[in-house]
C-alpha positions in Angstrom: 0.0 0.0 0.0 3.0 2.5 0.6 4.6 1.1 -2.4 1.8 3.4 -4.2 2.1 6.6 -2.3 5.8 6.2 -1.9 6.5 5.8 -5.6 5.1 9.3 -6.5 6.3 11.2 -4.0 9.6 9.5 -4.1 10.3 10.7 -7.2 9.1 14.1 -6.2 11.0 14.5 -3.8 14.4 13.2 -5.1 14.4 15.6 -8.0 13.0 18.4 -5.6 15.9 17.9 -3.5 18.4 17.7 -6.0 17.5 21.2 -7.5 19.3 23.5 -9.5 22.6 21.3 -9.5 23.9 22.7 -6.4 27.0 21.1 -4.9 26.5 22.9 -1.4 25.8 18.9 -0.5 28.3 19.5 2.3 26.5 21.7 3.9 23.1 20.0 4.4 21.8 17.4 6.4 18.8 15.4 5.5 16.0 15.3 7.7 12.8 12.6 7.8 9.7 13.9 8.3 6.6 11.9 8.6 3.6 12.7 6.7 0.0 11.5 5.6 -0.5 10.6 2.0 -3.6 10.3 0.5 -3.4 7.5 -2.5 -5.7 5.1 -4.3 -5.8 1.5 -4.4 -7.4 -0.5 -6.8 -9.3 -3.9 -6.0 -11.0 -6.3 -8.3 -13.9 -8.8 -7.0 -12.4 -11.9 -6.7 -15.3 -13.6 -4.6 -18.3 -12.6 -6.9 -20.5 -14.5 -4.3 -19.6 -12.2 -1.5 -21.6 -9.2 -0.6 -19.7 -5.8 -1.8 -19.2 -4.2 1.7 -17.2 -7.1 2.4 -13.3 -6.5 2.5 -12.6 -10.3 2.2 -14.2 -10.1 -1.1 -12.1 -7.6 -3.0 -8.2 -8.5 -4.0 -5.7 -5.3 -4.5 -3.9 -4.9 -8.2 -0.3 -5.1 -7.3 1.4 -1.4 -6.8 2.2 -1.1 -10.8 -1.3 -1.8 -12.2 -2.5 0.4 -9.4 -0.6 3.7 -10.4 -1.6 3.0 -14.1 -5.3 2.4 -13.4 -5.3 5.8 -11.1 -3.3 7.6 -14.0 -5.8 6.4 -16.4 -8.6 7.7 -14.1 -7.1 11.1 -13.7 -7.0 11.2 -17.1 -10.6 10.8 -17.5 -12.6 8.7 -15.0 -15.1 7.9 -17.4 -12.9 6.0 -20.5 -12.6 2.5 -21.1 -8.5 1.2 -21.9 -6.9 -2.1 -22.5 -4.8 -3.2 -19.1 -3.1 -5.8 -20.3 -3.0 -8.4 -23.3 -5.8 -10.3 -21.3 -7.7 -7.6 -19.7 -9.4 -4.4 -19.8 -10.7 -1.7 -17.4 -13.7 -0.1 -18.3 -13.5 3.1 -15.5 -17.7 4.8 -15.7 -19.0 0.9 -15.0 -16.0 -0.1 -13.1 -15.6 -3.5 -14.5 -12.7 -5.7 -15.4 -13.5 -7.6 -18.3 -11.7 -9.7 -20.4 -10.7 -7.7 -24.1 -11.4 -11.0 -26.4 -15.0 -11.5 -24.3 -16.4 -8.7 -23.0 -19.4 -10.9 -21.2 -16.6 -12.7 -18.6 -16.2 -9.6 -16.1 -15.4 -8.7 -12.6 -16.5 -5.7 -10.7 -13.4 -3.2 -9.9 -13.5 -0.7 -7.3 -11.1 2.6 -6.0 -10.3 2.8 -2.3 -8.7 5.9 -0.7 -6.6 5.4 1.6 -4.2 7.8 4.0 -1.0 6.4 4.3 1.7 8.0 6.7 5.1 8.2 5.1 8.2 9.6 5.5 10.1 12.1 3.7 13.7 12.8 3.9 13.9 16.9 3.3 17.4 18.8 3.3 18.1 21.0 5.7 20.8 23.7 5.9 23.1 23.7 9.2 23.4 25.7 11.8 26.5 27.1 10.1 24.6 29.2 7.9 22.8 30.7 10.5 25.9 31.7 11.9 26.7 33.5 9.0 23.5 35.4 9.4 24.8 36.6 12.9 28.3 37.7 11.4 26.4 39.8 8.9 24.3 41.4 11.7 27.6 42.0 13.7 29.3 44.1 10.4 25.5 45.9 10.4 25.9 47.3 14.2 30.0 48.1 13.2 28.7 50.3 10.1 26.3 52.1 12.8 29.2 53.1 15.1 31.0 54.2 12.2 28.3 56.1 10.8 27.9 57.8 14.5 31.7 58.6 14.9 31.5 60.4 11.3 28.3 62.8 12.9 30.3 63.4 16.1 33.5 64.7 13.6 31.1 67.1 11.8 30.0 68.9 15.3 33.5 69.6 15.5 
């Protein structure tokens, strides 16, 4: 089920991080942060005797099929594609049927689900903000100089 979230924001997050080909790696640390991910997993009927509300009833895609189907249905939740060289997905009826015989089908369904994960962000060290005190240091010396220079012209 993580596999799903994780695989998106995965790759979101590795090229967010890498960014702009910056080699101030050095001077980072990385940083997990949990969050909550909302994804979808997709389930076709396997026990067609069972009553719907029934978990037991319903068996996942694996995590592949499951980002294509969602893709698919982001697309346009109401189209009809080909899944596989056996199956295809027909998204407004939510049926699985089989491409060759379109009368063998399955129902399919879409489950939200929240998912925490975590997320490893980069974070810049304390040495920076260091650097940030320095500058405020040089600020206050420019004052005193600036207030020397009014005392001269009293003179």
């Amino acid at each position: 089920k993580a596999k799903i979230a994780g695989s998106k924001k995965s790759a979101a997050s590795s090229s967010s991080s890498s960014g702009g080909g910056s080699s101030s790696s050095s001077s980072s640390k990385k940083k997990k942060k949990t969050v909550a991910v909302s994804s979808a997993i997709w389930e076709w009927k396997s026990d067609l005797y069972a009553d719907d509300k029934h978990d037991y009833a319903w068996t996942p895609y694996d995590a592949k099929t499951c980002v294509k189907i969602e893709a698919k249905y982001e697309e346009d939740p109401t189209q009809s594609f080909e899944l596989d060289s056996t199956y295809s997905i027909d998204l407004q009826d939510s049926w699985q049927y089989r491409t060759t015989e379109t009368h063998r089908r399955r129902p399919i369904r879409r489950r939200k689900e929240e998912v925490e994960e975590e997320l490893e962000e980069e974070e810049k060290e304390e040495e920076e903000e260091g650097a940030v005190a320095d500058d405020d240091d040089d600020e206050e010396a420019d004052d005193d100089d600036d207030e020397e220079a009014d005392d001269d012209d009293d003179e």
